[in-house]
VOBA-1610 file (N, C-alpha, C; in pm, whole numbers, padded with zeros to 5 digits, always signed):
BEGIN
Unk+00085-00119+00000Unk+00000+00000+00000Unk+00088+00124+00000Unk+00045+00226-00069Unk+00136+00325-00076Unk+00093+00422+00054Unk+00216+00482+00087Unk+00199+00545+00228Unk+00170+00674+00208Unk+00054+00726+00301Unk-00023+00843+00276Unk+00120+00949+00335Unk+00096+01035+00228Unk+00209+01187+00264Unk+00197+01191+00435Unk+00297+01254+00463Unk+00277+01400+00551Unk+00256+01486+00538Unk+00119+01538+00662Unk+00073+01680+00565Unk+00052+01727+00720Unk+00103+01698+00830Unk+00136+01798+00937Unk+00245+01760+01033Unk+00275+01872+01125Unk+00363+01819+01173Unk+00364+01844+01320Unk+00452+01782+01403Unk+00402+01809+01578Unk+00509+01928+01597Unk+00480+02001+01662Unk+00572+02142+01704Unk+00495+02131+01861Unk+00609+02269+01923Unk+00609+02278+02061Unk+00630+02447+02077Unk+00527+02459+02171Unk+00554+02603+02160Unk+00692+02634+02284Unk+00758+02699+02199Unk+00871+02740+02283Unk+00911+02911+02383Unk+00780+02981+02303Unk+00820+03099+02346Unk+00684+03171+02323Unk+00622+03247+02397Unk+00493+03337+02405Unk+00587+03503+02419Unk+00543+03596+02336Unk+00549+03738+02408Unk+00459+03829+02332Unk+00499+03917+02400Unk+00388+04032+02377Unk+00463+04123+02262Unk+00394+04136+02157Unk+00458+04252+02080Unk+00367+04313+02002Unk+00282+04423+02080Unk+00235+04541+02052Unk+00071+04523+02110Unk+00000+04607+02103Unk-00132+04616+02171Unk-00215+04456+02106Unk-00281+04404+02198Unk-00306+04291+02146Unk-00252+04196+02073Unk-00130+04181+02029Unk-00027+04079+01970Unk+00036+04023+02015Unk+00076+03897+02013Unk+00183+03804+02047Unk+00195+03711+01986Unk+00336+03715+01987Unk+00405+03600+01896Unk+00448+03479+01926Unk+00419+03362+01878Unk+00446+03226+01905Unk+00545+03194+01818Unk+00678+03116+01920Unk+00733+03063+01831Unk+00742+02910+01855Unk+00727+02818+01728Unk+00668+02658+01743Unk+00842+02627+01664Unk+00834+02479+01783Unk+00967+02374+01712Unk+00958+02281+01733Unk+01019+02188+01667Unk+01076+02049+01648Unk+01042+02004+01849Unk+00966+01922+01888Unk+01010+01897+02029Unk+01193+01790+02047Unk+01259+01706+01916Unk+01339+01759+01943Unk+01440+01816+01888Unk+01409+01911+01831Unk+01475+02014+01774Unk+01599+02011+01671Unk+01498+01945+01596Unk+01513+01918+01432Unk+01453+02001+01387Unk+01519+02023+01253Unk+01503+02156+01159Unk+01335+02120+01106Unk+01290+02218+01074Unk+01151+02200+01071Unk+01142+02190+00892Unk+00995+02175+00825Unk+01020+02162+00673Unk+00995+02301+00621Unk+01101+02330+00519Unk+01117+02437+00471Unk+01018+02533+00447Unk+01064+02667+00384Unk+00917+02740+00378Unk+00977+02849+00239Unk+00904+02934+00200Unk+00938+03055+00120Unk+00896+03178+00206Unk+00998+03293+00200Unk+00926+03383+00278Unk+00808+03422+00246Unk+00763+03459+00407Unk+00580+03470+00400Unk+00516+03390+00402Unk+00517+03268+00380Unk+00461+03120+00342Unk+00383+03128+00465Unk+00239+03012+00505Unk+00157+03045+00609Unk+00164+02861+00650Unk+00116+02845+00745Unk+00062+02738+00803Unk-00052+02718+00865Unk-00109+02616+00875Unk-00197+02593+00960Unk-00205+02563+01047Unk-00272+02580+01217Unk-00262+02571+01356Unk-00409+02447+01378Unk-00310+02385+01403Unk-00423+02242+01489Unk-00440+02287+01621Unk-00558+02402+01678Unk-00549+02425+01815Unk-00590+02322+01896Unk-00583+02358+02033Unk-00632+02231+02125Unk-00803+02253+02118Unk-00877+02337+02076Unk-01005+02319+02105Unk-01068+02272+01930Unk-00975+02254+01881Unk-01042+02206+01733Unk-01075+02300+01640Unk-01006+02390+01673Unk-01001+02493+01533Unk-00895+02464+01469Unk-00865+02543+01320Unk-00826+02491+01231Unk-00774+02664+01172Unk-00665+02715+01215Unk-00638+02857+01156Unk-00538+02867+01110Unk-00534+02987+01007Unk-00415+02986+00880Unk-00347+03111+00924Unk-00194+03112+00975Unk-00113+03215+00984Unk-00021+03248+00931Unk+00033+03359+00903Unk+00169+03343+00799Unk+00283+03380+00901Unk+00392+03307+00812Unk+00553+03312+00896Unk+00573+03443+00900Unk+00639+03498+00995Unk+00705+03638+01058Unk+00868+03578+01039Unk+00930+03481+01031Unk+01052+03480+01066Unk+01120+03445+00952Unk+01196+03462+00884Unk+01322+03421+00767Unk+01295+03299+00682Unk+01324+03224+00612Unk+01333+03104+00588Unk+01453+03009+00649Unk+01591+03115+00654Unk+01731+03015+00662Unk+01685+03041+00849Unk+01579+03063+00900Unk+01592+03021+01065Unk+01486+02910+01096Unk+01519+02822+01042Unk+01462+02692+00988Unk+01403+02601+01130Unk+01466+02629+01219Unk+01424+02581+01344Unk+01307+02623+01425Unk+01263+02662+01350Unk+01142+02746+01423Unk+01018+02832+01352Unk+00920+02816+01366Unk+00832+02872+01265Unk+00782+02964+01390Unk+00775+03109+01335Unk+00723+03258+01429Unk+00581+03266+01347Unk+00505+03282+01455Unk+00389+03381+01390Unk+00315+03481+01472Unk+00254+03609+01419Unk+00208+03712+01525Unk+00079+03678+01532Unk+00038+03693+01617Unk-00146+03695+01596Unk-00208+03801+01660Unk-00269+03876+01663Unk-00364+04002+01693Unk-00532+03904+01735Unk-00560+03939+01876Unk-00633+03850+01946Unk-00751+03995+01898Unk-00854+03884+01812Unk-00988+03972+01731Unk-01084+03936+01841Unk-01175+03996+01935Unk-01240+03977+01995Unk-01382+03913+01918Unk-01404+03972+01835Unk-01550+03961+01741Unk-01520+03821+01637Unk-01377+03753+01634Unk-01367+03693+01511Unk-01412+03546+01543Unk-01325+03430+01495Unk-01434+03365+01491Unk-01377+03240+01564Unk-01253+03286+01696Unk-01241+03163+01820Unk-01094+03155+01800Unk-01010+03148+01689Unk-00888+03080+01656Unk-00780+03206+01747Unk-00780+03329+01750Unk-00692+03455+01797Unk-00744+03414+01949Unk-00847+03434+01959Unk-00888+03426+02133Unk-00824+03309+02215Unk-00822+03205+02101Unk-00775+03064+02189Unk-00597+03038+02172Unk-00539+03132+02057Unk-00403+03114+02078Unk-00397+03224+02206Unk-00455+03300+02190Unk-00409+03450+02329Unk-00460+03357+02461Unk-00529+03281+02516Unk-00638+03265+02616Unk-00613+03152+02664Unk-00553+03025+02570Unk-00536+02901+02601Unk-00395+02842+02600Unk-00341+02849+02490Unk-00205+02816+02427Unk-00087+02915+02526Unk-00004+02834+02573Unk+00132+02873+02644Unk+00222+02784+02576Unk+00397+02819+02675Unk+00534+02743+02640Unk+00499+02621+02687Unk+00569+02521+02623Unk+00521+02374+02624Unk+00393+02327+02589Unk+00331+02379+02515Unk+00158+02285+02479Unk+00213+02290+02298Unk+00176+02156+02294Unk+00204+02080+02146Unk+00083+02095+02054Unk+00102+02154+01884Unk+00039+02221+01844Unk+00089+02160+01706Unk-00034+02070+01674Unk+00008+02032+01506Unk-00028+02140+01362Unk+00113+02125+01299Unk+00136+02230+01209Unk+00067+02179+01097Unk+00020+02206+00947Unk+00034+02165+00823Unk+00197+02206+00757Unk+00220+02137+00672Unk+00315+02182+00557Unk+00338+02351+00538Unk+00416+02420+00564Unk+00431+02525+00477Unk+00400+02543+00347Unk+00314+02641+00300Unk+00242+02673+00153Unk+00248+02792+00113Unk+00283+02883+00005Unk+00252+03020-00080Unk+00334+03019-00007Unk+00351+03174-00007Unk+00448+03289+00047Unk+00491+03349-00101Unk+00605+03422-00127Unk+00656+03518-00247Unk+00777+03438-00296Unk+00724+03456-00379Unk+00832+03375-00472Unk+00985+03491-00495Unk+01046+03463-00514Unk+01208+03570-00532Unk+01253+03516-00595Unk+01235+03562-00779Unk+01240+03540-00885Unk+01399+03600-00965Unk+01419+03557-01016Unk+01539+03615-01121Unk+01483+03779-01208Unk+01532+03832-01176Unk+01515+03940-01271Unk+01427+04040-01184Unk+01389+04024-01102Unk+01263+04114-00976Unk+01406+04184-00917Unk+01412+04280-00938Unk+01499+04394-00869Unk+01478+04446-00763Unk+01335+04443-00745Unk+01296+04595-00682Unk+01140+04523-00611Unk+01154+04531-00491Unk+01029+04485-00414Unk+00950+04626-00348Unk+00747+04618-00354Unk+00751+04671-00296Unk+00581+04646-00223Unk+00619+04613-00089Unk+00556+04612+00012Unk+00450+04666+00044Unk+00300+04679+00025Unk+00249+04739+00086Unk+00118+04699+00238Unk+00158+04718+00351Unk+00070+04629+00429Unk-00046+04761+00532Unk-00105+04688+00586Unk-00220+04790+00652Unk-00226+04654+00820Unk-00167+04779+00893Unk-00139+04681+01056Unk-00077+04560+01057Unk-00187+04479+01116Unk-00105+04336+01160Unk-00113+04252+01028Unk-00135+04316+00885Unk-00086+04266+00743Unk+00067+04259+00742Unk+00113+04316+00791Unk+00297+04319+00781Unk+00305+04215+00845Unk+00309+04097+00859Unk+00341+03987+00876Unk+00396+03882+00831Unk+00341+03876+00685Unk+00425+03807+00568Unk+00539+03900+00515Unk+00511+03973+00481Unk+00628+04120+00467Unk+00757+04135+00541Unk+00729+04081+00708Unk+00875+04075+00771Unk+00907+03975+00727Unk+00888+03858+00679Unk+00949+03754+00657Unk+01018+03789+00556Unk+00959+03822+00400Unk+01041+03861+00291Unk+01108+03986+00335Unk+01103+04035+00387Unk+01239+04161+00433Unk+01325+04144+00475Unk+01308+04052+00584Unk+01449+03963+00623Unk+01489+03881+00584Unk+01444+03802+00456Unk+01492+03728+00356Unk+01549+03792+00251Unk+01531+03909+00196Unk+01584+03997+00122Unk+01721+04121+00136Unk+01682+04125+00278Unk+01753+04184+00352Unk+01903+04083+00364Unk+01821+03977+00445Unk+01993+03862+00437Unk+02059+03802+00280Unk+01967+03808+00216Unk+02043+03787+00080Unk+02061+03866-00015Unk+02035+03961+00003Unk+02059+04046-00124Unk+02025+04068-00246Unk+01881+03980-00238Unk+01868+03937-00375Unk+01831+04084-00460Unk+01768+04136-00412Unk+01682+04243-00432Unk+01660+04374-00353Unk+01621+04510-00393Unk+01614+04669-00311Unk+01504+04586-00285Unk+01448+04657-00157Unk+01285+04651-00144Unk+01247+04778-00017Unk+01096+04785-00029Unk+01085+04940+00023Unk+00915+04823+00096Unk+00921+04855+00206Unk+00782+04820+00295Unk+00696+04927+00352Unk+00593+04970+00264Unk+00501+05064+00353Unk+00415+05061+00406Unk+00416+05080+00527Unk+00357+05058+00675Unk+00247+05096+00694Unk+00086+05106+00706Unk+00028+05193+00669Unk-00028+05143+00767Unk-00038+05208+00918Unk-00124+05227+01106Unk-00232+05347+01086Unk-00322+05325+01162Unk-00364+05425+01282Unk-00295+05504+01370Unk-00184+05457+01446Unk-00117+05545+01547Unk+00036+05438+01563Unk+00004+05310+01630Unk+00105+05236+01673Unk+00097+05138+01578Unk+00271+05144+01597Unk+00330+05058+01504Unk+00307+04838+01568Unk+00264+04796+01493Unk+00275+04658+01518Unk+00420+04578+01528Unk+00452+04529+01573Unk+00561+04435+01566Unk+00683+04582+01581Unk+00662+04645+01647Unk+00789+04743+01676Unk+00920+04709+01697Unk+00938+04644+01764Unk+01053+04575+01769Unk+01139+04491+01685Unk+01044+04396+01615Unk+01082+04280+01466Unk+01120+04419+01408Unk+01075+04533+01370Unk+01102+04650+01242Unk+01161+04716+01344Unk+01189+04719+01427Unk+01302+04869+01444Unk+01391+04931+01330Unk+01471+04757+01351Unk+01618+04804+01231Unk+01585+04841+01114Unk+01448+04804+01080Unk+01441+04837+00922Unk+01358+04998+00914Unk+01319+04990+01008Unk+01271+05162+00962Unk+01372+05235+01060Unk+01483+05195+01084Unk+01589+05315+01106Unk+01605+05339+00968Unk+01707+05215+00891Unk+01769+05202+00766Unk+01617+05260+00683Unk+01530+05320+00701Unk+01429+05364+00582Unk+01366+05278+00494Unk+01412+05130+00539Unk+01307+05042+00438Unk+01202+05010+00487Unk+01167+05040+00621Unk+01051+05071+00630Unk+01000+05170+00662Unk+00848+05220+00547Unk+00813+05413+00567Unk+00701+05368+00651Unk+00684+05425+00743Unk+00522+05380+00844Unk+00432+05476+00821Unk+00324+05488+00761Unk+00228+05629+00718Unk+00126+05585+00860Unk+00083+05707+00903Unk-00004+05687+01039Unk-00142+05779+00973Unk-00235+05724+00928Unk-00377+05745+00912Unk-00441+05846+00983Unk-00403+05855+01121Unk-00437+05946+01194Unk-00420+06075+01157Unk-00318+06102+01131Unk-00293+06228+01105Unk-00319+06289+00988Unk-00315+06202+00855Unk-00338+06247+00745Unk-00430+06157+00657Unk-00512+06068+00706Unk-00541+05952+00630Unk-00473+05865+00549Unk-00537+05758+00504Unk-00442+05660+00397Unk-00424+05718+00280Unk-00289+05722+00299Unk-00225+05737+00188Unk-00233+05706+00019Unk-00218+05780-00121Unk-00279+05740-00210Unk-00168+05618-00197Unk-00220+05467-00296Unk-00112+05441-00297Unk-00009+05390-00444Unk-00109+05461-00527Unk+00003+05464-00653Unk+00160+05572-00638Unk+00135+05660-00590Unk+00280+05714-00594Unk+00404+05604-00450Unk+00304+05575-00362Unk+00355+05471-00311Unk+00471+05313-00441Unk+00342+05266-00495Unk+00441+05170-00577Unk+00517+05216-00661Unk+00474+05344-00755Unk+00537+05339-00839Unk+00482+05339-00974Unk+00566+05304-01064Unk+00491+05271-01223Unk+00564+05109-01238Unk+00448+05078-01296Unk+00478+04954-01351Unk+00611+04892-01438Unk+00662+04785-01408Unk+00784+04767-01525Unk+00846+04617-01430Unk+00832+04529-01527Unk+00917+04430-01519Unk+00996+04370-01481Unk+01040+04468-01390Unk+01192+04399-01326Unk+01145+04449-01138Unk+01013+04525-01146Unk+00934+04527-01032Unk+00808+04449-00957Unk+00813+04363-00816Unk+00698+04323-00797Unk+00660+04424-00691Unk+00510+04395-00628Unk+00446+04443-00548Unk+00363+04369-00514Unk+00330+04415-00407Unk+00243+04273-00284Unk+00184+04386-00162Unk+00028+04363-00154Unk-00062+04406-00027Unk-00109+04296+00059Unk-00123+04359+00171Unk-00159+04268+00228Unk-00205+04382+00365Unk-00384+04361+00387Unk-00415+04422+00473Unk-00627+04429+00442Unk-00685+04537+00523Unk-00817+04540+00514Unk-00842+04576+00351Unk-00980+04472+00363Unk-01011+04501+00239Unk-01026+04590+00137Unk-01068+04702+00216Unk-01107+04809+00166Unk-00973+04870+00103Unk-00832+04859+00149Unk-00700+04870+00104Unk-00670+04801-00011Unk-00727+04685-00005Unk-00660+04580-00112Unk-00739+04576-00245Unk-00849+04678-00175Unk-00960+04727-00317Unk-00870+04787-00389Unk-00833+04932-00310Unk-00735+05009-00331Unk-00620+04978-00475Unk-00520+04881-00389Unk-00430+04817-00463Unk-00480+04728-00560Unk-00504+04705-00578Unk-00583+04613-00718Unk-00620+04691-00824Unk-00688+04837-00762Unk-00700+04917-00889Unk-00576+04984-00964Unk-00510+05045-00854Unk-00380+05073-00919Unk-00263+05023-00969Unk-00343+04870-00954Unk-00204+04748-01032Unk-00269+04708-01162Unk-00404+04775-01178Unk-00500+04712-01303Unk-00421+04674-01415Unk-00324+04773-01454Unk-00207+04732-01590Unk-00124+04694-01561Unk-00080+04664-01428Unk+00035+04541-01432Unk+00040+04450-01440Unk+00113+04334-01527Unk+00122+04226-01536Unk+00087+04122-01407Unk-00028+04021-01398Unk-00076+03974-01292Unk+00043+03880-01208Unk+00208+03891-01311Unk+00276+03803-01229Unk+00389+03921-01123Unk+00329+04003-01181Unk+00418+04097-01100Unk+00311+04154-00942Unk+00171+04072-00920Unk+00136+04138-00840Unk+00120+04022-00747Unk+00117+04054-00620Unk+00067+03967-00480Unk-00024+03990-00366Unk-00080+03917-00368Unk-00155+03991-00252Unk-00263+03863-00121Unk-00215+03909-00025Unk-00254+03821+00060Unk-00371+03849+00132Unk-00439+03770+00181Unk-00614+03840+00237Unk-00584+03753+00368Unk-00618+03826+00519Unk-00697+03729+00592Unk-00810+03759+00632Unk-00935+03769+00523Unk-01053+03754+00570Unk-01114+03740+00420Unk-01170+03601+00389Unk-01239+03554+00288Unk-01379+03627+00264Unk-01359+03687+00088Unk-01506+03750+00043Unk-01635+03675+00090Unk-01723+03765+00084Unk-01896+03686+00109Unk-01885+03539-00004Unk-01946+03424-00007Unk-01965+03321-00086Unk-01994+03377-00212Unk-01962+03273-00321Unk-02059+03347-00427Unk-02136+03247-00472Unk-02267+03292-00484Unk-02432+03271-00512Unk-02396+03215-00626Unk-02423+03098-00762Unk-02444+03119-00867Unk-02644+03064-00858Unk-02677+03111-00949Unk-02839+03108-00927Unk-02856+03011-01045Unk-02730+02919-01120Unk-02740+02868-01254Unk-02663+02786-01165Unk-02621+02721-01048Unk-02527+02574-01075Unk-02595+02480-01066Unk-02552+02416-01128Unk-02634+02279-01141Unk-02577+02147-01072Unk-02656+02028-01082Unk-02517+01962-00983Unk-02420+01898-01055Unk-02353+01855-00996Unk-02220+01760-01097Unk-02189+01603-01012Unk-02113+01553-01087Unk-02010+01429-00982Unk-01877+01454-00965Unk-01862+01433-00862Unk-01735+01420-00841Unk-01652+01237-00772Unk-01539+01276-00917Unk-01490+01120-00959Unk-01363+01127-00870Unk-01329+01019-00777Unk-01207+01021-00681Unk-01097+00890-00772Unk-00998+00970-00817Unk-00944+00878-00878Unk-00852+00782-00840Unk-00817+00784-00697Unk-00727+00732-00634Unk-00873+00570-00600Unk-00979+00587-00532Unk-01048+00515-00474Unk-01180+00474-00581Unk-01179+00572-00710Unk-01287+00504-00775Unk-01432+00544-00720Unk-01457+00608-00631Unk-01594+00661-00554Unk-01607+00742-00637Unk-01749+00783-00690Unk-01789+00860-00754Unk-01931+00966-00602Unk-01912+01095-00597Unk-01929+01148-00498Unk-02063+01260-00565Unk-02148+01310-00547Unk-02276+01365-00618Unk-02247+01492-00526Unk-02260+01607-00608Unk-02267+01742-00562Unk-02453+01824-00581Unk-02450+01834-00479Unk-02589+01941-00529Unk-02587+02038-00587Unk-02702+02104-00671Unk-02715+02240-00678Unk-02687+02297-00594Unk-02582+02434-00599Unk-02581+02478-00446Unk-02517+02423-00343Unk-02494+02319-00349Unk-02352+02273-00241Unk-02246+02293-00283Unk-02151+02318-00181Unk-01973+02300-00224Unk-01955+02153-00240Unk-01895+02180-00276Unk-01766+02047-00359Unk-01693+02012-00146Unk-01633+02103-00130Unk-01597+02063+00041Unk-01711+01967+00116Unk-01853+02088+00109Unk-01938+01968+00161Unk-01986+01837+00164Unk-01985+01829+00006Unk-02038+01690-00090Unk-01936+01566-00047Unk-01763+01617-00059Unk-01657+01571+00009Unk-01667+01498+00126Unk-01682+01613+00250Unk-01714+01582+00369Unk-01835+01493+00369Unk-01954+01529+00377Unk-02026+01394+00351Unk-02008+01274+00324Unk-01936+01270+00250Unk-01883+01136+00146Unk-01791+01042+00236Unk-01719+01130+00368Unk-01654+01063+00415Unk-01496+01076+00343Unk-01479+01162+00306Unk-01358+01239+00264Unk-01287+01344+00357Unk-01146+01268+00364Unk-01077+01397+00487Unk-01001+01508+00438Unk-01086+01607+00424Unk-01024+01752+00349Unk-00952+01837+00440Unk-00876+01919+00426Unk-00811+01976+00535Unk-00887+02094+00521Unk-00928+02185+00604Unk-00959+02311+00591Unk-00922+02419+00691Unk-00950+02551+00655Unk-00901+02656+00731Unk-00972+02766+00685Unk-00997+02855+00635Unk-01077+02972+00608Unk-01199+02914+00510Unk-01209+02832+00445Unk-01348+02779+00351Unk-01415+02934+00241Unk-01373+02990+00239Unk-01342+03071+00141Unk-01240+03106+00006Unk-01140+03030+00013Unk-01102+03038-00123Unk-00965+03125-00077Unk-00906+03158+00024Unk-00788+03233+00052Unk-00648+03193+00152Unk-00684+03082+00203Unk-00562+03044+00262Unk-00503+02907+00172Unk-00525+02858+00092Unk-00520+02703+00048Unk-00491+02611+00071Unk-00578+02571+00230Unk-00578+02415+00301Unk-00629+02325+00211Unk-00696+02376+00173Unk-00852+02240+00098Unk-00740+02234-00085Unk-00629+02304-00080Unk-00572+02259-00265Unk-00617+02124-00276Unk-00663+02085-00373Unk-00673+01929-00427Unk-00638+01924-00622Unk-00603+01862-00601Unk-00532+01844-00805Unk-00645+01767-00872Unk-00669+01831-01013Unk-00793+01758-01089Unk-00684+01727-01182Unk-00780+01630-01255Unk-00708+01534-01372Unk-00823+01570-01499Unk-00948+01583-01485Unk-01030+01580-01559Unk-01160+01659-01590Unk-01208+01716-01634Unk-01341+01803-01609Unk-01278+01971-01678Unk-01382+02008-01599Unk-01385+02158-01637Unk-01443+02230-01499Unk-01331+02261-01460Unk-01336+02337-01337Unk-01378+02482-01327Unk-01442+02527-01236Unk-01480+02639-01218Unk-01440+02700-01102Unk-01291+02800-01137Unk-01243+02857-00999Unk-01314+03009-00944Unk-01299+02958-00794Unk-01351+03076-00721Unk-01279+03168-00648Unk-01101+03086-00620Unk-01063+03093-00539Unk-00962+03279-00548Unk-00898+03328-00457Unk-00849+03414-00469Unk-00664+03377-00505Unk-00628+03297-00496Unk-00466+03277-00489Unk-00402+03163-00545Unk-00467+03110-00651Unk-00397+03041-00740Unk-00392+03123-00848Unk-00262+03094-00924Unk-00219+03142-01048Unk-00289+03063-01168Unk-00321+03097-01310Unk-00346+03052-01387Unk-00269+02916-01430Unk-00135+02914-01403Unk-00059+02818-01462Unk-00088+02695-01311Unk-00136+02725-01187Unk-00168+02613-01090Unk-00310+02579-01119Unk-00394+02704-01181Unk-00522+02646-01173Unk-00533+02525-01270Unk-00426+02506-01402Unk-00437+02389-01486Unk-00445+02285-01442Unk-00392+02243-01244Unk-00372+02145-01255Unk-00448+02107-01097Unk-00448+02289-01045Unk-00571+02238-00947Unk-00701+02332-00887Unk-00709+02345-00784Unk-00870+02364-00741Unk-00845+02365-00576Unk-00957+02454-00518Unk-00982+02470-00413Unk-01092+02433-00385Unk-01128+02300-00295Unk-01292+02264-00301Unk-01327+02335-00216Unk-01330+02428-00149Unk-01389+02502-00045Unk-01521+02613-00158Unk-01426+02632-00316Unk-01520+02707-00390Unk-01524+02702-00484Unk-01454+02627-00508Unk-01429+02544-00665Unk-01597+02506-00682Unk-01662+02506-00823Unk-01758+02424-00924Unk-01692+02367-01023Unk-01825+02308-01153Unk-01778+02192-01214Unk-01909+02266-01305Unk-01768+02304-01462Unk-01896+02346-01553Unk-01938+02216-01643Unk-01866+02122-01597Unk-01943+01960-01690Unk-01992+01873-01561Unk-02038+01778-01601Unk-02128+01683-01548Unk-02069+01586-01441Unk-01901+01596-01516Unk-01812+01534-01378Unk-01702+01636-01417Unk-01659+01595-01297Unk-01487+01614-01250Unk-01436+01506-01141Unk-01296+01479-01233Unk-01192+01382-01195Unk-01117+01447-01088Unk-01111+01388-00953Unk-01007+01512-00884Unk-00910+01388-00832Unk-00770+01405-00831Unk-00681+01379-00763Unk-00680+01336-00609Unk-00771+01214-00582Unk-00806+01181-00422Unk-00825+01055-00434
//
């Protein structure tokens, strides 16, 4: 029988602190302290909490500090259990299963020139590629900071907004900033990446409208409303590993139909923006919903959390 992957891993929390109004950072390792599996800066994971949530955070720390995966979290009172129970429950020593490291920014040949734009506790994936950029050299890059008043993670950025790579714009005083003279003009040998409230990332999207979609990035943590189609119809879904053929409703997800079926999907936001639920199709005609696959991944996969099926089946990779 062929042996099912690894697709998490056991970590130990080694360190709790406080860094900035409502934030603190966890750092998870090896219990015994073996190098953990690699990552790209920014790259996110998933948190197996002890009460059975299932939340997607992105790395704060380097890639070459391999022993340890950092992440900040900002404890949301209103959200939806996962911030309250790392702030409320989780201390040093309580064991906390990871997923695989996934996404983060790619640091491409020919990308010269990085540029950052985050809104609060969005600078999160951003320190990671700064201090990956920063230690290698690959690339200039410029991070703009865009608060209310206080700076998040003050301390992780000191050094970099001495040295000016990071500009912090404070809202308060003058509102948000436009942010095309922020990036720049478009050109080829430049990327750019947001990451923050929506209403920002509206923002940035418009003013990247003519840039090439491989030059842009952008990270969400909070998945759009569902989308309604008032035309889906149902489909099958064909498991090609097991031969089960699985029936979708009008109106159901592909996740649900799954789950039902007795299928173990991984999930984490069920919106289409962190990509726990990736699964690979072989066959059909897929209908993506999702926010963060590229055209050249969607050839080969799908997010059932919002993925449809514009034919009668689809073959998926399970």
């Amino acid at each position: 029988m062929k042996a099912r992957p690894i697709t998490t891993v056991k970590t130990i929390v080694t360190d709790v602190k406080e860094a900035g109004a409502g934030i603190k950072l966890f750092s998870l390792a090896d219990p015994d302290q073996w190098e953990l599996p690699p990552f790209r800066p920014g790259a996110h994971i998933d948190l197996h909490l002890p009460n059975g949530l299932v939340r997607t955070y992105s790395l704060c720390n380097e890639p070459a500090d391999n022993k340890r995966y950092v992440i900040a979290v900002k404890r949301e009172p209103g959200g939806r259990g996962g911030s309250r129970a790392l702030h409320d429950e989780v201390a040093i020593g309580d064991v906390l299963g990871v997923s695989l490291p996934r996404g983060g920014l790619d640091i491409v040949p020919g990308i010269v020139r990085y540029v950052f734009v985050a809104g609060g506790i969005g600078v999160t994936p951003f320190l990671s590629m700064a201090r990956h950029l920063e230690q290698t050299k690959q690339a200039d890059f410029t991070l703009h900071l865009i608060v209310r008043e206080e700076v998040p993670l003050a301390a992780e950025l000191g050094s970099l907004i001495e040295q000016g790579r990071v500009v912090v714009h404070r809202t308060f005083l003058s509102g948000r900033p436009d942010l095309a003279p922020l990036i720049g003009k478009s050109g080829s040998e430049t990327k750019v990446a947001c990451c923050g409230p929506e209403s920002m990332i509206d923002d940035f999207e418009r003013v990247t409208t003519t840039w090439p979609a491989a030059n842009v990035h952008i990270e969400r943590f909070v998945a759009p409303p569902p989308v309604i189609d008032p035309d889906a119809k149902p489909f099958t879904v064909s498991l090609a590993r097991t031969g089960t053929d699985i029936q979708v409703r009008a109106g159901q997800t592909m996740l649900a139909a799954l789950q039902a079926g007795g299928v173990d999907i991984a999930t984490s936001c069920c919106g289409g923006i962190c990509g726990a639920c990736k699964v690979g199709w072989i066959e059909g005609k897929p209908i993506h919903r999702d926010r963060i696959l590229s055209p050249y991944e969607r050839e080969r996969y799908l997010m059932v959390c919002v993925a449809g099926s514009d034919a009668d089946r689809l073959v998926l990779d399970l």
